[in-house]
N, CA, C and O of each residue as an XYZ file, in Angstrom:
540
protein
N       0.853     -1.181      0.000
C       0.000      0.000      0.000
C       0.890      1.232      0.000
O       1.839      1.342      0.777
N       0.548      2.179     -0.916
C       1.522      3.444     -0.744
C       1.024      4.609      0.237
O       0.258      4.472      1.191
N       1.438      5.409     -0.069
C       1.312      6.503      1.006
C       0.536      7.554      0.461
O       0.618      8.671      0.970
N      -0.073      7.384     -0.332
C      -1.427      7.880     -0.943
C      -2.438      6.845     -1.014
O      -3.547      7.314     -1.267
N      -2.413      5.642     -0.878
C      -3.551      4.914     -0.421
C      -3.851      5.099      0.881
O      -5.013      5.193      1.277
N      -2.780      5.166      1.669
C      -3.024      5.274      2.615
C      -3.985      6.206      3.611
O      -4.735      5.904      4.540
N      -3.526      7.800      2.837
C      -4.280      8.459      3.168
C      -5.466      8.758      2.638
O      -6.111      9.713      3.070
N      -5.973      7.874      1.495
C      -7.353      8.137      1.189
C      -7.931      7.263      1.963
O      -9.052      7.623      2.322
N      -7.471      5.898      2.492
C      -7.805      4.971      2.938
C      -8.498      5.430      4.891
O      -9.397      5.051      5.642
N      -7.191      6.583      4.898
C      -7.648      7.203      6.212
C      -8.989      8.212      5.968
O      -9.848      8.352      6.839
N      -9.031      8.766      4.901
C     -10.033      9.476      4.857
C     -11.272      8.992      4.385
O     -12.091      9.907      4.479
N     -11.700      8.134      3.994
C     -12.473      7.217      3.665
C     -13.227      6.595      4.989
O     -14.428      6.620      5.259
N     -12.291      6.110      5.619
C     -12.879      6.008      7.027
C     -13.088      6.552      7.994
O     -13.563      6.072      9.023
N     -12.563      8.271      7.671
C     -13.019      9.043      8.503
C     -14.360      9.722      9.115
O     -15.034     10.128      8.168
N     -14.796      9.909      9.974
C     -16.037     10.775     10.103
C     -16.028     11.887     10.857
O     -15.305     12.193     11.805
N     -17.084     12.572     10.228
C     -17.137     13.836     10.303
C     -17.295     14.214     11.596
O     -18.135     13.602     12.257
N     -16.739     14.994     12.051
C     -16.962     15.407     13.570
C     -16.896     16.635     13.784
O     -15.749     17.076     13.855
N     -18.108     17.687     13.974
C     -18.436     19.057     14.503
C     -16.800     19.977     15.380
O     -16.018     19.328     16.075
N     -16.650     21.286     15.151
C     -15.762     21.719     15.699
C     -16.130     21.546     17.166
O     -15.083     21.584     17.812
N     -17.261     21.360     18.016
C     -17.861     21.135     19.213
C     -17.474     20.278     19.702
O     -17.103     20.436     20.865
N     -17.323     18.573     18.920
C     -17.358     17.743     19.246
C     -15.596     17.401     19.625
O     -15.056     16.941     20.631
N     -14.958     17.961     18.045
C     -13.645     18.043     18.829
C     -13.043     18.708     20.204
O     -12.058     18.468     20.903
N     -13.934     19.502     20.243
C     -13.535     20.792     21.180
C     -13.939     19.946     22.348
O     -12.954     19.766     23.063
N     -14.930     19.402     22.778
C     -15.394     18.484     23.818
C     -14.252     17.052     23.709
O     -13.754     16.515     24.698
N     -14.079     16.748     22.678
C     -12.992     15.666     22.692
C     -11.957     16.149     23.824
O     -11.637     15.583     24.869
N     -11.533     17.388     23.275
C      -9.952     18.101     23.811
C     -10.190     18.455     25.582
O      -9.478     18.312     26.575
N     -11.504     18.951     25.352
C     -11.541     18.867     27.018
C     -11.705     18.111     28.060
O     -11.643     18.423     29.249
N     -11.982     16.793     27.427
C     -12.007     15.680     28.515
C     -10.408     15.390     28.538
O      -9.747     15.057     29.521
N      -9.871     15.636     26.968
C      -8.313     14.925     27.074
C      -7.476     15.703     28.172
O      -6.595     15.332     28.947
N      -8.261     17.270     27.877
C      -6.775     17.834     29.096
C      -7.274     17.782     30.111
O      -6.637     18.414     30.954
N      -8.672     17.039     30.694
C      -8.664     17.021     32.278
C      -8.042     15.904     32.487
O      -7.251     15.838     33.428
N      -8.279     14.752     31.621
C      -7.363     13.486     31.789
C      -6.272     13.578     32.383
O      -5.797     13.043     33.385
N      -5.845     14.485     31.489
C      -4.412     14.791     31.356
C      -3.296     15.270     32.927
O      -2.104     15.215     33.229
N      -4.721     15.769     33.615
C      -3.915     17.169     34.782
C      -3.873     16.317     35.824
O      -4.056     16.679     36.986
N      -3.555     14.775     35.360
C      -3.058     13.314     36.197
C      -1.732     12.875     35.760
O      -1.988     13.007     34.563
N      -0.581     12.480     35.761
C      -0.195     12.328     34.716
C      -0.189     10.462     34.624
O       0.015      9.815     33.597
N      -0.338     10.170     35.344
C      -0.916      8.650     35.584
C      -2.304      8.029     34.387
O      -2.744      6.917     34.097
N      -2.507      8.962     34.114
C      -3.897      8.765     33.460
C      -3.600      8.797     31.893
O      -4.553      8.439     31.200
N      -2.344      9.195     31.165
C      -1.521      8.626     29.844
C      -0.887      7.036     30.031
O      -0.118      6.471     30.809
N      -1.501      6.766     29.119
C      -0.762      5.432     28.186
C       0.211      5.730     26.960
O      -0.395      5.894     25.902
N       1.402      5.819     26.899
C       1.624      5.348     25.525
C       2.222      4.074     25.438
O       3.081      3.613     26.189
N       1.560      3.405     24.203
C       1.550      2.295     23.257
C       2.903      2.142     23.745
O       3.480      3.086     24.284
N       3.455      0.986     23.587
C       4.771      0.763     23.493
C       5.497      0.190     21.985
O       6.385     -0.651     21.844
N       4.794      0.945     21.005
C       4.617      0.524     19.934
C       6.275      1.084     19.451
O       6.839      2.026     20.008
N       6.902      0.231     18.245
C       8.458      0.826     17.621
C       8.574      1.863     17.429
O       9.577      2.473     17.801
N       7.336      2.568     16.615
C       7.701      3.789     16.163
C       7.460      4.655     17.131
O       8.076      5.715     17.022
N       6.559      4.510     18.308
C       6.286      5.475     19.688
C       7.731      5.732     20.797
O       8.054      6.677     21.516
N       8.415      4.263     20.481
C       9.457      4.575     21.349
C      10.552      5.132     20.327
O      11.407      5.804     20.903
N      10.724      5.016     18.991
C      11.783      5.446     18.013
C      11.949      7.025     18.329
O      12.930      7.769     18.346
N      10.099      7.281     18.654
C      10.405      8.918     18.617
C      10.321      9.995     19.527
O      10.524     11.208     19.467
N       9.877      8.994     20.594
C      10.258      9.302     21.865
C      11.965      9.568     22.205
O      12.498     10.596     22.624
N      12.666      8.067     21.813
C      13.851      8.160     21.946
C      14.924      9.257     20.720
O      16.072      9.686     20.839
N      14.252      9.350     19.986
C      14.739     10.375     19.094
C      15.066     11.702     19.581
O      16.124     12.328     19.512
N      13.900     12.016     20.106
C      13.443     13.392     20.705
C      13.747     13.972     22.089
O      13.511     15.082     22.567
N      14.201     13.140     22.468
C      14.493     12.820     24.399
C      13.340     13.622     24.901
O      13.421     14.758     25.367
N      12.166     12.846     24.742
C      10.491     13.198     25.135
C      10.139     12.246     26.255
O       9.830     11.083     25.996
N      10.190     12.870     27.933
C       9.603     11.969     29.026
C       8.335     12.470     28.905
O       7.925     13.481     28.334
N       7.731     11.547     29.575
C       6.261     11.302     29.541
C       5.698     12.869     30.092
O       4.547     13.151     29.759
N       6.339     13.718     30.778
C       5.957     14.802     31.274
C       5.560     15.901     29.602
O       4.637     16.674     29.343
N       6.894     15.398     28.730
C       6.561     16.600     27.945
C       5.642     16.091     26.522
O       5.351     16.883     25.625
N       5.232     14.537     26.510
C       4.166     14.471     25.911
C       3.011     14.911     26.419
O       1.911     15.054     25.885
N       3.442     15.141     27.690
C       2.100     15.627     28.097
C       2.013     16.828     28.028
O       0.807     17.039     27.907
N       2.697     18.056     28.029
C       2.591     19.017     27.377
C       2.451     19.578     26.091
O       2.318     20.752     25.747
N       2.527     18.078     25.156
C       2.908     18.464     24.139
C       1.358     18.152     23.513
O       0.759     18.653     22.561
N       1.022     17.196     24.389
C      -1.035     16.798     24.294
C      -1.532     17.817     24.950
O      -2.762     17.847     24.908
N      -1.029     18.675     25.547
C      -2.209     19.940     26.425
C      -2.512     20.977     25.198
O      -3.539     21.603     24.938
N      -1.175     20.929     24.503
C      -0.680     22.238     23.697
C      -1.870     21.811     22.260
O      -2.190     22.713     21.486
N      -2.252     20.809     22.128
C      -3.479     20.880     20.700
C      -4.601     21.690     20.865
O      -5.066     22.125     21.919
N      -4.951     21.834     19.838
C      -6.764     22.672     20.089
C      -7.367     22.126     18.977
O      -6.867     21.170     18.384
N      -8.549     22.726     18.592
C      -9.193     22.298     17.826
C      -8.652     22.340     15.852
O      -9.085     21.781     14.845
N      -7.602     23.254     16.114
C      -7.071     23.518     14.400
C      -5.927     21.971     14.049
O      -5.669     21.373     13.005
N      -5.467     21.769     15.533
C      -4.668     20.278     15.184
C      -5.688     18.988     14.963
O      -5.282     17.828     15.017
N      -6.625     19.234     14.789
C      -7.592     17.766     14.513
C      -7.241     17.532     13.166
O      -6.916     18.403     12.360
N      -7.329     16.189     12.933
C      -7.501     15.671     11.590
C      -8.634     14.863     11.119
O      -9.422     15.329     10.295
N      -8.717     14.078     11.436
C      -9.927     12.594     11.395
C     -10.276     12.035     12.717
O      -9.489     12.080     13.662
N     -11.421     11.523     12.786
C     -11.582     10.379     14.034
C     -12.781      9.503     12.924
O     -13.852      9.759     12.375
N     -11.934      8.491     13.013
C     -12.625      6.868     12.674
C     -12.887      5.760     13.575
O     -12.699      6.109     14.740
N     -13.136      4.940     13.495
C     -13.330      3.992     14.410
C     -12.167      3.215     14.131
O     -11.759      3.051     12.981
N     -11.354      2.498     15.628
C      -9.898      1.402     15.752
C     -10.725      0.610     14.718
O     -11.945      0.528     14.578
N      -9.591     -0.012     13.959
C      -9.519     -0.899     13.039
C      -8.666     -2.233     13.987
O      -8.593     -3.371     13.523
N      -8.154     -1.913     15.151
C      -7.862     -2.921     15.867
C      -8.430     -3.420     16.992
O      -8.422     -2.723     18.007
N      -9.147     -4.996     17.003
C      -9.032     -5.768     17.172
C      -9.135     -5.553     18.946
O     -10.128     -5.519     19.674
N      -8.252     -5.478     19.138
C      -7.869     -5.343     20.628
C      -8.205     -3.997     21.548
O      -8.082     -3.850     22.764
N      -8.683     -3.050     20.510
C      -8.829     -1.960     21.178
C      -9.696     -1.711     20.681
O      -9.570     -1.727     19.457
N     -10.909     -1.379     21.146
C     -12.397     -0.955     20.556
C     -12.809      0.743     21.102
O     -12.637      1.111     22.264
N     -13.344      1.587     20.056
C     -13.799      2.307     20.012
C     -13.497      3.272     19.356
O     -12.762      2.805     18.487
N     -13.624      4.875     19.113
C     -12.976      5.538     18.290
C     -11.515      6.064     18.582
O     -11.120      6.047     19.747
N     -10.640      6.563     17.499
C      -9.245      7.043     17.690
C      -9.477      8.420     17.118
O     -10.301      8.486     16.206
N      -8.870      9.550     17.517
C      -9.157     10.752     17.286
C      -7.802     10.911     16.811
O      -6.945     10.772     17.684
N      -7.230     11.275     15.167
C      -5.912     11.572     14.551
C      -5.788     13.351     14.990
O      -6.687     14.185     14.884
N      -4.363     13.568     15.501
C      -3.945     15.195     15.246
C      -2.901     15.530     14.445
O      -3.106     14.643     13.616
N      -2.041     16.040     14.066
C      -1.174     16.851     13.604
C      -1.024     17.759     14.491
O      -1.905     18.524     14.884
N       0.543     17.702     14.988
C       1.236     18.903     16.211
C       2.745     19.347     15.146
O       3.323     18.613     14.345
N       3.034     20.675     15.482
C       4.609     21.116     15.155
C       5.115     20.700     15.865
O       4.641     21.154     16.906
N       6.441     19.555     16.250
C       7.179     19.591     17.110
C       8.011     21.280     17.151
O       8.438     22.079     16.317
N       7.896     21.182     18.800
C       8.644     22.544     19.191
C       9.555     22.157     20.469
O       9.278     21.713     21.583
N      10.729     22.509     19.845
C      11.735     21.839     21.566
C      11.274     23.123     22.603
O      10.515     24.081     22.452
N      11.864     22.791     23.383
C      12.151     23.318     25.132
C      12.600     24.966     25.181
O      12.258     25.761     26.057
N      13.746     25.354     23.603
C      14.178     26.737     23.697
C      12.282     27.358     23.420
O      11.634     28.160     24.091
N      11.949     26.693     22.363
C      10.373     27.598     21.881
C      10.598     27.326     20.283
O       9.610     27.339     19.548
N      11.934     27.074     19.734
C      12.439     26.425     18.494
C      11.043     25.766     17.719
O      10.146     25.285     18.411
N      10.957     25.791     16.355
C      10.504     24.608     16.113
C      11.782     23.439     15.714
O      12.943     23.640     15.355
N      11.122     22.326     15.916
C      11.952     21.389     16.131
C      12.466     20.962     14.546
O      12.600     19.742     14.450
N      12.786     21.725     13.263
C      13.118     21.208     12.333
C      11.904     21.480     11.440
O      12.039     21.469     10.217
N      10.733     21.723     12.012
C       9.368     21.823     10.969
C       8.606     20.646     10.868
O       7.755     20.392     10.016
N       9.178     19.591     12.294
C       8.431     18.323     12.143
C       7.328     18.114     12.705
O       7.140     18.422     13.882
N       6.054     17.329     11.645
C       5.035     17.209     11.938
C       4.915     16.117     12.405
O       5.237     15.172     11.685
N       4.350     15.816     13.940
C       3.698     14.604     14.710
C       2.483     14.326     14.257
O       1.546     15.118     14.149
N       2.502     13.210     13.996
C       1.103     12.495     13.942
C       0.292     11.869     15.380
O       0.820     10.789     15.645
N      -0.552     12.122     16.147
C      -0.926     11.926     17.271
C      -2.332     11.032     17.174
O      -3.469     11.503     17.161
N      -1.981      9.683     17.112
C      -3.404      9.089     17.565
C      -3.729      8.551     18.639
O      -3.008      7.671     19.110
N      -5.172      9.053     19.429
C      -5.155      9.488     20.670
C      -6.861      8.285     20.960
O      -7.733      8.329     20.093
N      -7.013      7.550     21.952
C      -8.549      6.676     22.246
C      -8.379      7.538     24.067
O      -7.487      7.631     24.910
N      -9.481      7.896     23.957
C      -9.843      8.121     25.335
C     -10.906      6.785     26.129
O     -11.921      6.431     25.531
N     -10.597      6.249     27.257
C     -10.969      5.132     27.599
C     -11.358      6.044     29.279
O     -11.616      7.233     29.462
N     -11.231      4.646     30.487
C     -10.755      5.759     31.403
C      -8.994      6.259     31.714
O      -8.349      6.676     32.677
N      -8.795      6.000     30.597
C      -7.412      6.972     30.662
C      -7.441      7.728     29.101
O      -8.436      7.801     28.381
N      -6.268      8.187     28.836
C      -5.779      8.646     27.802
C      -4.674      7.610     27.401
O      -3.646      7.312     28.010
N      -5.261      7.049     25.973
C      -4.082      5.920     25.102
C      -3.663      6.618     24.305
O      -4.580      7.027     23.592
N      -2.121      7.236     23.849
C      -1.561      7.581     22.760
C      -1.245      5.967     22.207
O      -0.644      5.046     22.760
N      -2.068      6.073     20.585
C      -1.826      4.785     20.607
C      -0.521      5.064     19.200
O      -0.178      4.133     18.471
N      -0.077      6.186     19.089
C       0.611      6.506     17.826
C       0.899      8.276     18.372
O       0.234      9.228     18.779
N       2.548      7.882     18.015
C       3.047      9.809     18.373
C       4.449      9.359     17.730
O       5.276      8.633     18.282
N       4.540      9.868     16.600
C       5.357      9.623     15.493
C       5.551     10.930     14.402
O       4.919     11.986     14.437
N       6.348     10.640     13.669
C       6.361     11.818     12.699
C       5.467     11.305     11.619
O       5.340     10.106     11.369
N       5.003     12.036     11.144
C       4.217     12.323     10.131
C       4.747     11.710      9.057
O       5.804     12.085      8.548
N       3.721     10.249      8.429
C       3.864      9.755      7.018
C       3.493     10.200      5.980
O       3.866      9.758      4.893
N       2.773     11.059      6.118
C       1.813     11.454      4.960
C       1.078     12.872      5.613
O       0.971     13.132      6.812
N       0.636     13.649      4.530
C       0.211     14.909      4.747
C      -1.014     14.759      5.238
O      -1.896     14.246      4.550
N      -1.259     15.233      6.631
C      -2.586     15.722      7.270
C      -3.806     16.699      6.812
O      -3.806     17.884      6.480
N      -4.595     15.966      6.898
C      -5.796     17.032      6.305
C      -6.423     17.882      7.703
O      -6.933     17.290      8.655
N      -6.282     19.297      7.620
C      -7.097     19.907      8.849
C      -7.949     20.750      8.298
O      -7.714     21.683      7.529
N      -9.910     20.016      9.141
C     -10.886     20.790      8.531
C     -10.793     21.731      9.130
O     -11.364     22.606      8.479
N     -10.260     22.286     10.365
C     -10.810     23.108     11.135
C      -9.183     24.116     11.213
O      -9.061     24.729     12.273
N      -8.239     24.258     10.389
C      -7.481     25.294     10.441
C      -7.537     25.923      9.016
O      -6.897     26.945      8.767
């Protein structure tokens, strides 16, 4: 599959979701959030590749999940996996280091399931160009 199937493939299964609804998404995520016990990330290759890339502790993903609003949304579809049921909400973030820098101009891809915690189930760089309805 290429990287234009891919993303039609994401958009295809995307659904439509009200600027409200994101906006209500984002506010349950950052009360989640003001725990820091209450993040999961995946322990998935590419989550730790870019974690370890980035020298990102769990403190500054979590700043780095407070820092979205409603213009970083992309899609929310329903998990296609198996093991994890319910919807995944996709973002697009600028990485920005610690000076205030951007980090190179790199775009994170953030896929995020709210359960009773917060699952980053994907925080990676960006494969493919993000669609944002709402910027």
């Amino acid at each position: 599959m290429s990287i234009g199937q891919v993303e039609v493939l994401l958009v295809n299964q995307s659904e439509d979701k009200t600027r409200e609804e994101v906006q209500a998404f984002l506010n349950t995520l950052h009360n989640l959030l003001q725990d820091q016990e209450n993040l999961q990330i995946l322990p998935r290759e590419k989550n730790k590749n870019f974690t370890r890339k980035y020298n990102l502790e769990k403190k500054d993903v979590i700043k780095f999940l407070m820092d979205l609003d409603v213009s970083n949304f992309s899609a929310s579809a329903s998990d296609n996996n198996p093991k994890r049921d319910g919807k995944v909400w996709i973002f697009g973030q600028t990485l920005i280091d610690s000076s205030g820098y951007l980090g190179s101009g790199v775009i994170v891809y953030i896929k995020l399931q709210l359960n009773e915690c917060v699952v980053c189930v994907s925080l990676h760089e960006a494969e493919y160009q993000l669609i944002y309805p709402y910027n």
